[in-house]
C-alpha positions as CSV (number, residue, x, y, z in Angstrom):
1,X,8.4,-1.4,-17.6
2,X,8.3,1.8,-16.1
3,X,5.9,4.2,-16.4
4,X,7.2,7.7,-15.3
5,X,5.7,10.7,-13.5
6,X,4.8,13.3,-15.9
7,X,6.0,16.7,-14.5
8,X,2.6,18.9,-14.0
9,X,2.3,22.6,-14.1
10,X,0.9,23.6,-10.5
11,X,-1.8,26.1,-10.0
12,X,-1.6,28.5,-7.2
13,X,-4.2,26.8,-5.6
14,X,-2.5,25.6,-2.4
15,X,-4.2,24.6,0.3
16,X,-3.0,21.6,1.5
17,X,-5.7,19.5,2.3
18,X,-6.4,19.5,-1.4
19,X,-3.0,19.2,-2.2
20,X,-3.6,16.9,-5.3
21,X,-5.7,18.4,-7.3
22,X,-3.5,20.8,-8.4
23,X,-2.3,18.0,-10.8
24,X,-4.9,18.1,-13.8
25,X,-5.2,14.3,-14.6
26,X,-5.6,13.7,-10.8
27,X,-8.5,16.1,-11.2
28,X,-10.1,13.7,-14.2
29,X,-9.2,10.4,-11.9
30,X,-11.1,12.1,-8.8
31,X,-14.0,13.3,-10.4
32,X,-14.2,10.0,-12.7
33,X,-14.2,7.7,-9.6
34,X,-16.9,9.7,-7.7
35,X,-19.2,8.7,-10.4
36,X,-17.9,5.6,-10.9
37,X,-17.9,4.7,-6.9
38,X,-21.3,6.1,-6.6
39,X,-22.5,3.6,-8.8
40,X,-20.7,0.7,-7.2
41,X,-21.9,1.8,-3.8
42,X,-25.3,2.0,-5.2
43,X,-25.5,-1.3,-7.0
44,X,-24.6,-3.3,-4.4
45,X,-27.5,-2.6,-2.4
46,X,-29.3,-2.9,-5.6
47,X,-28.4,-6.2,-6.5
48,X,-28.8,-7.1,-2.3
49,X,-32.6,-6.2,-2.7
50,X,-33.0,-7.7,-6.3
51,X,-32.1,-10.8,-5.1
52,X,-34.1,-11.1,-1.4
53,X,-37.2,-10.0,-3.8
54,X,-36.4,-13.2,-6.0
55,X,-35.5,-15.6,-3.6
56,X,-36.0,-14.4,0.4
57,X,-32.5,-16.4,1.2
58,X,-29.7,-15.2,2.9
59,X,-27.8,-17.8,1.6
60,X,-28.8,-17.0,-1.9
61,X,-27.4,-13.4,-1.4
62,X,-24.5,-14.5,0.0
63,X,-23.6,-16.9,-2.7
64,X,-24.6,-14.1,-5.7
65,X,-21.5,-11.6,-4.0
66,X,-19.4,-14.5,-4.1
67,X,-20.0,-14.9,-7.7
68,X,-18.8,-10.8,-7.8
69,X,-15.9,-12.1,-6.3
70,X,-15.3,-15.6,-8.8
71,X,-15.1,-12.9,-11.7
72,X,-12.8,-10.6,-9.6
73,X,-10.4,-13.8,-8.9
74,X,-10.3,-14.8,-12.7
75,X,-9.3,-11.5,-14.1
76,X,-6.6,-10.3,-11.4
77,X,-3.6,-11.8,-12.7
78,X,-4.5,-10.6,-16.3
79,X,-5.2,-7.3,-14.7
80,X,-2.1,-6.6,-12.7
81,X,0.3,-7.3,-15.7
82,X,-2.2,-5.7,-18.3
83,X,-2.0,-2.7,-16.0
84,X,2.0,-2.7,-16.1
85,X,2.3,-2.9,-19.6
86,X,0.0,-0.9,-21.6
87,X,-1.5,2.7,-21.3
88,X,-3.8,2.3,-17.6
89,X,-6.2,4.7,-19.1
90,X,-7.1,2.3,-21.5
91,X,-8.2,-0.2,-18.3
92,X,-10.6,2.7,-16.7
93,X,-12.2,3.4,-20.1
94,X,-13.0,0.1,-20.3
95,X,-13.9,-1.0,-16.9
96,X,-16.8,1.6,-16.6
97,X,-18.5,1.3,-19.9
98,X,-18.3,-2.9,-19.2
99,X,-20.2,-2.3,-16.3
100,X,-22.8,0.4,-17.5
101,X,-23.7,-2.0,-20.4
102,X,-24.7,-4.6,-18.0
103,X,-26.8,-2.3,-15.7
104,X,-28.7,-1.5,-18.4
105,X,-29.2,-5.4,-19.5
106,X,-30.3,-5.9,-15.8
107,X,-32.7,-2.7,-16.2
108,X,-34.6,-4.5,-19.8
109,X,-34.9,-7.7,-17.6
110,X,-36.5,-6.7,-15.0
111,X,-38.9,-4.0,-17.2
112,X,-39.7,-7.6,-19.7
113,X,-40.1,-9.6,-16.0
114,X,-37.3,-12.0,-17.7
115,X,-35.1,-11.8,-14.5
116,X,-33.6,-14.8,-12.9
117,X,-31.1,-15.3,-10.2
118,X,-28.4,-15.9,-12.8
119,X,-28.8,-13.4,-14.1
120,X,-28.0,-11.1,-11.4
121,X,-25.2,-13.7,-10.9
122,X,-24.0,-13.4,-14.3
123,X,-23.6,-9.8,-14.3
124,X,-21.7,-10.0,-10.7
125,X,-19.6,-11.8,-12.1
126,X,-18.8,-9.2,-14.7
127,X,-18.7,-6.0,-11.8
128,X,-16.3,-8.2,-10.0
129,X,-13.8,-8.8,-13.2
130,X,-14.4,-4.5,-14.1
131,X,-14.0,-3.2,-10.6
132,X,-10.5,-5.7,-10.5
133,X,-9.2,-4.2,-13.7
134,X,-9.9,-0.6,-12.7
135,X,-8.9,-0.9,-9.1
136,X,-5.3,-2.5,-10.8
137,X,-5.2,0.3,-13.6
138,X,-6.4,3.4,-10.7
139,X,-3.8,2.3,-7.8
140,X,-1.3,1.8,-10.3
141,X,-1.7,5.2,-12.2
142,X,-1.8,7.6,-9.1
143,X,1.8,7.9,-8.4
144,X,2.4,8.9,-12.1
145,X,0.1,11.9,-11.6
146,X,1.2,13.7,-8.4
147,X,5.1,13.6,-6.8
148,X,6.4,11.0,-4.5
149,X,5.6,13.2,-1.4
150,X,1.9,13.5,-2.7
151,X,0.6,10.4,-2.3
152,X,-0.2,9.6,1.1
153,X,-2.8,13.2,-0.3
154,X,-4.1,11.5,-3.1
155,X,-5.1,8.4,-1.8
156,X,-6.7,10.1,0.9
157,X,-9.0,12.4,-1.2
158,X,-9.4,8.9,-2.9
159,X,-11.3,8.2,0.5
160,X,-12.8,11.3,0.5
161,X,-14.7,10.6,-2.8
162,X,-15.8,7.2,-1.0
163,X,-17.1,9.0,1.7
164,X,-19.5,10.7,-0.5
165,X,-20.1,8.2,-2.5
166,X,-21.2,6.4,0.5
167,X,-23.7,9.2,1.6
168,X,-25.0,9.3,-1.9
169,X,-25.4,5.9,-3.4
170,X,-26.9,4.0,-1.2
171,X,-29.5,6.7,-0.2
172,X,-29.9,7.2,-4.0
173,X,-30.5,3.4,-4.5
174,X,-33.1,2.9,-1.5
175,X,-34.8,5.8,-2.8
176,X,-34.8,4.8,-6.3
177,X,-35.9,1.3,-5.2
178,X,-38.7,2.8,-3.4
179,X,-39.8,5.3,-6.1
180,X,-38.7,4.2,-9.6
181,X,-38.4,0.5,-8.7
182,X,-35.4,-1.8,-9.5
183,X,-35.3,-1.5,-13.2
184,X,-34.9,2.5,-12.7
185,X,-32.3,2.4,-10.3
186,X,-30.2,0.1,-12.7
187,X,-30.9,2.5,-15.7
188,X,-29.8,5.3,-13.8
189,X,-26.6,3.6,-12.9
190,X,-25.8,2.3,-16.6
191,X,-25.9,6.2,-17.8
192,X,-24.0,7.4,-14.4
193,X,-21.2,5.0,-15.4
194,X,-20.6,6.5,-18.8
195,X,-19.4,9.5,-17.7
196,X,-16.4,8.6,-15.9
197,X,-15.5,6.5,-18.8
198,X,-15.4,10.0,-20.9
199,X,-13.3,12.0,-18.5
200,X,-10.7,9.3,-18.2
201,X,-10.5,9.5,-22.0
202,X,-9.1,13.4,-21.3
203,X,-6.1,11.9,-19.4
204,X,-3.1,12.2,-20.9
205,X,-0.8,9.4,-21.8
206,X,1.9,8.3,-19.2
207,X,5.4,7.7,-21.3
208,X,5.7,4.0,-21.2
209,X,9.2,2.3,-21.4
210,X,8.8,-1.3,-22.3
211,X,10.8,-3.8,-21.0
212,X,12.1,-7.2,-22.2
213,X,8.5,-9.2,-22.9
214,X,8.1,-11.9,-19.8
215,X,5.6,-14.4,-20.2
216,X,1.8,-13.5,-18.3
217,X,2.8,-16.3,-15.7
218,X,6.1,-15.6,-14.6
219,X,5.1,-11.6,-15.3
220,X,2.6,-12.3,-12.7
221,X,4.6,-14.7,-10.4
222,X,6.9,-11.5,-9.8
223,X,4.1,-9.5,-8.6
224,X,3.5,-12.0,-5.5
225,X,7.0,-12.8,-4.7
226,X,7.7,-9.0,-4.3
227,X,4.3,-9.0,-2.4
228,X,5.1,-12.0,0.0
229,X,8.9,-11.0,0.8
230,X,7.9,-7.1,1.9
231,X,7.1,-6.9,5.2
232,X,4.3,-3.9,4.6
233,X,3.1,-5.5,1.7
234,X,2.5,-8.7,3.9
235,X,1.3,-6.8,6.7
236,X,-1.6,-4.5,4.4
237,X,-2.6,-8.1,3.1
238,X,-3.3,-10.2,6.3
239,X,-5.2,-7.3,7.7
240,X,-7.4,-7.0,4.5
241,X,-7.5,-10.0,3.9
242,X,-9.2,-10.9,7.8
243,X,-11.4,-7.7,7.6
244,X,-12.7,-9.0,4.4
245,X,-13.5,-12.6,5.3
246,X,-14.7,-12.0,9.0
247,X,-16.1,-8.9,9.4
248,X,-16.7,-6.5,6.1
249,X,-19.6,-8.8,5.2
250,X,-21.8,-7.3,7.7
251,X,-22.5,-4.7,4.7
252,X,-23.6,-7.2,2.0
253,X,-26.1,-8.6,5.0
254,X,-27.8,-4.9,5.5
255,X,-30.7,-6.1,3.7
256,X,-31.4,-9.1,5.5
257,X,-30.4,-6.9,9.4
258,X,-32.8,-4.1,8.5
259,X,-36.0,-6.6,7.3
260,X,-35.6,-8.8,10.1
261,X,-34.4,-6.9,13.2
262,X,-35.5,-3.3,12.3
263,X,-38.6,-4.4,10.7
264,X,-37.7,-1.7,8.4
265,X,-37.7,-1.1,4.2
266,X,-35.2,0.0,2.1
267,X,-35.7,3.6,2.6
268,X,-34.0,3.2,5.9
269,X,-31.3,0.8,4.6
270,X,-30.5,3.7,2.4
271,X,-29.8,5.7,5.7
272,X,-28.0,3.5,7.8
273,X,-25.5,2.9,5.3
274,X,-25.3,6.3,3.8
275,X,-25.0,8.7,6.9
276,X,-21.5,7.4,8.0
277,X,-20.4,9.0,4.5
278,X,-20.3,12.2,6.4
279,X,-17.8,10.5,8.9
280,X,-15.8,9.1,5.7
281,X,-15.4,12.2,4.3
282,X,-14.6,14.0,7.5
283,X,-11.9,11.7,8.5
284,X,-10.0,11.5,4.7
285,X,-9.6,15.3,5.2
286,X,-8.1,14.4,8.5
287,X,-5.7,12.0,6.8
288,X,-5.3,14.3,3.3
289,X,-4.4,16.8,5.6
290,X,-1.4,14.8,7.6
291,X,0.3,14.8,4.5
292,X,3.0,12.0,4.3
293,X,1.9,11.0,8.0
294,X,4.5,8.7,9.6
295,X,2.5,6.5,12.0
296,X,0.8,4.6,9.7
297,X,0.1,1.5,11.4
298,X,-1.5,3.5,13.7
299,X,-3.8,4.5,11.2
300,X,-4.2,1.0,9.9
301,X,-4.9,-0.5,13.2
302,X,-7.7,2.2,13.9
303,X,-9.3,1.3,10.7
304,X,-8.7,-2.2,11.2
305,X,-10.8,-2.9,14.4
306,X,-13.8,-0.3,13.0
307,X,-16.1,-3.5,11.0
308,X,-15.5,-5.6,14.1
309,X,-17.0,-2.8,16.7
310,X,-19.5,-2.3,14.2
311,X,-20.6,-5.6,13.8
312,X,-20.6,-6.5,18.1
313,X,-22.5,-3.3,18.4
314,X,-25.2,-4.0,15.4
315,X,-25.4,-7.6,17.3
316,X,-26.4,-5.9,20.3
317,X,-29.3,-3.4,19.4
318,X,-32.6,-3.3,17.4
319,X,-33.0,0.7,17.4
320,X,-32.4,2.4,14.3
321,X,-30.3,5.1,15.6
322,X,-28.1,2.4,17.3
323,X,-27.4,0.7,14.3
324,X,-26.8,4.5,12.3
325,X,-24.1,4.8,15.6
326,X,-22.5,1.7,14.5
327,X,-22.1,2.1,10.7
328,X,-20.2,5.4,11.4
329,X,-17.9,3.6,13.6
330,X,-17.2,1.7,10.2
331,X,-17.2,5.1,8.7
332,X,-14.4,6.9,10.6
333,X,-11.9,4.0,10.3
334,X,-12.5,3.0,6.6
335,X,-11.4,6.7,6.2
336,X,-8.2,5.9,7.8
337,X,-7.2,2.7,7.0
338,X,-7.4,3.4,3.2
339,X,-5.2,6.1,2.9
340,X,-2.7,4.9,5.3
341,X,-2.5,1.6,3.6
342,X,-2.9,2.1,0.2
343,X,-0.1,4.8,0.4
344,X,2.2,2.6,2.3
345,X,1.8,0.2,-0.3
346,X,2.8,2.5,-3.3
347,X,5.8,3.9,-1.8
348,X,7.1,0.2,-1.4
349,X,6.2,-0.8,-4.7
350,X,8.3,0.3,-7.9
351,X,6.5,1.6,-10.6
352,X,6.9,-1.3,-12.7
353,X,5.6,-4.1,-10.1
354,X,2.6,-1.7,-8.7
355,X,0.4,-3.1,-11.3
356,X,1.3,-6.7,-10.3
357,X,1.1,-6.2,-6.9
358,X,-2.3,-4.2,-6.5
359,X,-3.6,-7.5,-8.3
360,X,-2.1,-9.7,-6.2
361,X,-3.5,-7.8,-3.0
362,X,-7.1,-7.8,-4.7
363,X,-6.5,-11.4,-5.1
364,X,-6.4,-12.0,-1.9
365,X,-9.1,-9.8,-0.9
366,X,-11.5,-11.4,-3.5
367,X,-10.9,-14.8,-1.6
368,X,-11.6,-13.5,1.5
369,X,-15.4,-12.9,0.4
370,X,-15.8,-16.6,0.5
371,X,-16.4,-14.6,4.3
372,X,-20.1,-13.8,3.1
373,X,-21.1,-17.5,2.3
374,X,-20.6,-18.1,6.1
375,X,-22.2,-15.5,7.4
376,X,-25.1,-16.2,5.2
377,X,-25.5,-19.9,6.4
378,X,-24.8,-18.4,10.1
379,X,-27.5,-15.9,9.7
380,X,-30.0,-18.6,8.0
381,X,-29.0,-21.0,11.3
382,X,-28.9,-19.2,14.0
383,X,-30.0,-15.6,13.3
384,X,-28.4,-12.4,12.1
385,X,-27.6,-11.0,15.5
386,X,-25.9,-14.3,16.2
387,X,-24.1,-14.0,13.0
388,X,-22.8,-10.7,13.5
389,X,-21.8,-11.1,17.1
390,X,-20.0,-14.3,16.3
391,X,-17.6,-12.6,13.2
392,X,-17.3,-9.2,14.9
393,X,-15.9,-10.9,18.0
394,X,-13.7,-13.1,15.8
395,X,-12.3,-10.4,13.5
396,X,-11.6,-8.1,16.7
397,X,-9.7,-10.7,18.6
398,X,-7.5,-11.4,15.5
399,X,-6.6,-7.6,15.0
400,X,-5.2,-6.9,18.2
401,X,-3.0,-10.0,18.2
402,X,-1.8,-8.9,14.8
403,X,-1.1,-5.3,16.5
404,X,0.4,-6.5,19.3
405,X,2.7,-9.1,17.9
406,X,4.0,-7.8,15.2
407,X,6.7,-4.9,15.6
408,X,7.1,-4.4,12.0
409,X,3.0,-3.4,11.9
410,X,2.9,-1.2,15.0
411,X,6.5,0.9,13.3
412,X,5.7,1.1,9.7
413,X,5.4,4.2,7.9
């Protein structure tokens, strides 16, 4: 199936940094996934505090984001061949209003004091399977809204909006946490995600052309075989996938850092995690403005070593401001690796496999979280310095042997 760029009108607004949004259903997908990422960045720390409130454990709050990523791993080959066969509108409609629903069941538990850790597990479960589908349906959409030559522009505003979604959410939820309590913080994010859930709904239709019905199995099983024979598709996912199993954790153990070697409260979680947001945004202009850069395993690699630098330097410091320094080295390569990778991905990737493939990639990503079990029984052994020093190191070493060794990495673009 094939679903086919729709020739837009463009505007005569041209500056090329904001290339993109001269397209109006790229417009729609932007706005829609700042609201929609601004609740997902704010939840998380959400649910992090939730559960050190109910249960003090870091292995507790490493096993509840696994369970995010159990319901992410159920639903990603559905996703990926849902996403390449029906309208991928249909996908981010449903995604967001999934998830706000649940907020606001999370938001009457606590209020009736009926919460319990499965709860919160439960309903991580269910963020995991909507972010999977809407991750599938947004990747796969993108290069049906702006020309070939656009993308490597689009996927870097994408990053733009996670900048600020990273400045605002996580600010708005220590805030909220400290002011209107749990329970507000997760109504507020149940109404926030209704309203990307109404602009995608303004999207028009792509033109679908359907092809000769395959079974969901062997639909699926053509996904990963593209995936696994493509050299940058193979490169994107060993990178990921060691980022997300050695050294991305460090964010999901914030909490448990800022309690027990800042001595600090969620107010200054909110900080530490939100002020690098200015760095993210900053950096996907940089890329937005390379347009259709050709080094992009340049890019990659300087994303790719970020979380480990960030998690060595968090190992090594109890200050505040030091730990504010290392989240924005996070910041600024986040902002690069996304755009660079994501848009190498879609350019290898025909339209009628993108689906399959984006699953296939999140797959892989999702079982990498089984990353934040260990750290959680690292940090519950011997400490969250000594957890963080241990994976940064780790994840470091294993970049720059990737790097090095592989030509294919170092030339892509």
């Amino acid at each position: 199936m094939r679903h086919e760029a729709v020739a837009r009108p463009r505007s005569r607004f041209s500056l090329t940094t904001f290339q993109a949004l001269k397209y109006r259903d790229y417009r729609l997908l932007f706005f829609g996934q700042v609201g929609s990422g601004l609740a997902q960045q704010a939840e998380m720390l959400i649910r992090s505090w939730l559960i050190l409130d109910l249960t003090g454990s870091a292995v507790m709050l490493g096993l509840v984001h696994v369970t995010r990523a159990v319901g992410s791993f159920l639903v990603t080959p559905v996703s990926g061949v849902v996403a390449d066969r029906i309208d991928r509108r249909y996908l981010l409609i449903a995604a967001n209003l999934v998830n706000a629903l649940f907020f606001l069941l999370l938001a009457v538990l606590v209020i009736t004091e009926q919460i319990e850790v499965w709860h919160v597990g439960v309903s991580a479960i269910v963020a995991g399977a909507a972010m999977t589908m809407q991750n599938a349906a947004k990747q796969a959409i993108i290069p049906s809204m702006v020309p070939r030559e656009g993308i490597m522009n689009a996927v870097a505003l994408n990053a733009v909006t996670m900048g600020a979604d990273r400045i605002l959410g996580p600010s708005m939820a220590g805030f909220m946490i400290q002011f209107t309590g749990v329970q507000g913080a997760y109504l507020a994010l149940g109404a926030l995600m209704i309203i990307p859930a109404i602009l995608y709904g303004f999207v028009r239709p792509v033109k679908v052309v359907q092809p000769v019905q395959e079974s969901f199995t062997r639909s699926f099983l053509e996904g990963v075989s593209f995936s696994l024979r493509t050299p940058v598709v193979r490169i994107i996912i060993l990178v990921n996938l060691t980022a997300i199993l050695l050294s991305l954790p460090y964010l999901q153990m914030m909490p448990l850092y800022v309690r027990e070697v800042l001595d600090m409260g969620p107010g200054a979680l909110g900080l530490i995690v939100a002020i690098p947001g200015f760095l993210t945004i900053g950096g996907g202009l940089v890329a937005a403005s390379l347009g259709d850069f050709k080094y992009k395993g340049r890019l990659m690699f300087v994303g790719a070593i970020a979380s480990p630098f960030t998690c060595i330097v968090l190992a090594l410091t109890a200050s505040f401001w030091a730990a504010v320094l290392a989240a924005c080295i996070h910041g600024v390569g986040t902002s690069q690796w996304q755009p660079a990778s994501q848009s190498a991905m879609m350019k290898q990737t025909p339209d009628h496999l993108r689906g399959r493939v984006t699953s296939f990639m999140s797959m892989t990503s999702t079982t990498g979280q089984a990353g934040i079990v260990l750290w959680g029984v690292a940090a519950d052994q011997f400490g969250i310095p000594a957890a963080y020093l241990t994976f940064g190191v780790l994840a470091l070493v294993l970049q720059v042997v990737y790097y090095v060794t592989m030509k294919s990495y170092r030339q892509f673009s």
